[in-house]
N, C-alpha and C positions, 0 to 999 in steps of 0.2 A: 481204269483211269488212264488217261490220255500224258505221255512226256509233258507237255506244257501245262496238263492239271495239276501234276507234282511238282512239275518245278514252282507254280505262281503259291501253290498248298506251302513249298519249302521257303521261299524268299518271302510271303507272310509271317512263316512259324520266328524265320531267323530277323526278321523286321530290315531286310534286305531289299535294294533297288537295284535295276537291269535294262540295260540298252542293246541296243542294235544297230551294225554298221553291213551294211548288206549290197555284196554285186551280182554275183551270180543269181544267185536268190529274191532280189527285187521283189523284195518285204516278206518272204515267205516266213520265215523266223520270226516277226513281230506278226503276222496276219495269226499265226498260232496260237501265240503266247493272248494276243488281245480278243481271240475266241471262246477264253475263257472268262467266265464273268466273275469280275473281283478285280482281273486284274490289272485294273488304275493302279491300285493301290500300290503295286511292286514295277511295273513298264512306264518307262520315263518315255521312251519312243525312240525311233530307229530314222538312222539315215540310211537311202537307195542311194549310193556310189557307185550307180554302173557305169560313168564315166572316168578316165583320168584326172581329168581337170577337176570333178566333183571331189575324187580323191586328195586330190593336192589343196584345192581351195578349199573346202568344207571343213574335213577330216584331219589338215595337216601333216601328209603323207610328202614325204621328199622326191620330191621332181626327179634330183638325181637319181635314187633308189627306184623309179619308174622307168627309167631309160636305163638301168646299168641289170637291173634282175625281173624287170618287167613288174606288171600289176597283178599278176598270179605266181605269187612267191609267199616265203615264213615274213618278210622281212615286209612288204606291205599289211600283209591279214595284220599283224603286228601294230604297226602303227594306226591302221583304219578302229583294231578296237580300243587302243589309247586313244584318238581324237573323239570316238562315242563317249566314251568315258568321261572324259574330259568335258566336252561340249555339254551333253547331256544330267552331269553332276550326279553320276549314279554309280552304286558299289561293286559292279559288276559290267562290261560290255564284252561283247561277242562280234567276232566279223565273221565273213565268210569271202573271200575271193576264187573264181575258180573259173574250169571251162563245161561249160556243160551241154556241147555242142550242138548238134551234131559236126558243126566245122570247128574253126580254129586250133586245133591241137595239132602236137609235133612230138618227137618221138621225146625233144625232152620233156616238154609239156603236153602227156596226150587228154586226150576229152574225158573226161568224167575226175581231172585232179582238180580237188577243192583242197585252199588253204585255210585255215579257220584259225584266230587268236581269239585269246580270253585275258580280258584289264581288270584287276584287281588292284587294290588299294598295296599289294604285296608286288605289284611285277606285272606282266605280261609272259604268256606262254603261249606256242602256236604246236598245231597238230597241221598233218595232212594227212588225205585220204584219197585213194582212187576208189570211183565209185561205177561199177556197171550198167548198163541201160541206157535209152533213149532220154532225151533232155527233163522229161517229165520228171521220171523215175532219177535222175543224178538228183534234181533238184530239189526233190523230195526225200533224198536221203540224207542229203548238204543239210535239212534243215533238220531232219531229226536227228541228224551228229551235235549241231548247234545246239539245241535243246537239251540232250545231254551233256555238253561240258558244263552248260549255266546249271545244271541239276548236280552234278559233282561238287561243280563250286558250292553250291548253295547245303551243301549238307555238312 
């Protein structure tokens, strides 16, 4: 069984709903979760914020917070998965911000750091990750980290 089969099996069992706020990953985290069949039932749907302005105008991420700690921080992944949340009307959302280069990174932000928040009807919590490998493989790990926070949450 596949991360995204347990988690749509768990947000069934617990009669649970789940979003998506997605940059780095440009839907990779909802293309997973909606590979499994059922799962209408629990994925309200995900917004692609690979822009700033998408971030700010969509999501409701503060302009300020994008010019003072940038869009790969705790502090956007954060509000990207409250604006899913929010927007989306679901018991759960998940972001993902990150670099997953092969360029853009710097020695504070190098290439393969993903920020990821989780919105709960409880708060918002954010992890990060540095992730090894070529763009492929960051992106494909970004999204099976995503996967399991919403499988934590949901249990």
């Amino acid at each position: 069984m596949t991360v995204a089969e347990k988690l749509v099996e768990l947000l069934k069992a617990q009669g649970l709903t789940c979003a998506t706020a997605e940059s780095c990953t440009g839907g990779g985290v909802g293309s997973a979760i909606t590979a499994v069949p059922g799962s209408s039932a629990v994925f309200a749907g995900g917004i692609i914020s690979y822009s700033n302005e998408v971030k700010a105008e969509v999501l409701g991420v503060s302009r300020d917070d994008l010019a003072r700690v940038g869009a790969v921080s705790g502090e956007v992944a954060a509000q990207m998965a409250e604006g899913a949340r929010r927007l989306l009307k679901t018991d759960m959302a998940v972001s993902l911000t990150g670099i997953a280069g092969p360029d853009g990174g710097s020695d504070a932000k190098p290439v393969g750091l993903v920020w990821f928040g989780l919105a709960t009807k409880d708060g918002v919590r954010t992890e990060k990750a540095i992730f090894r490998g070529d763009r492929a493989q960051v992106r494909a790990q970004a999204v099976t980290h995503a996967l399991g926070m919403l499988t934590v949450c949901a249990l």
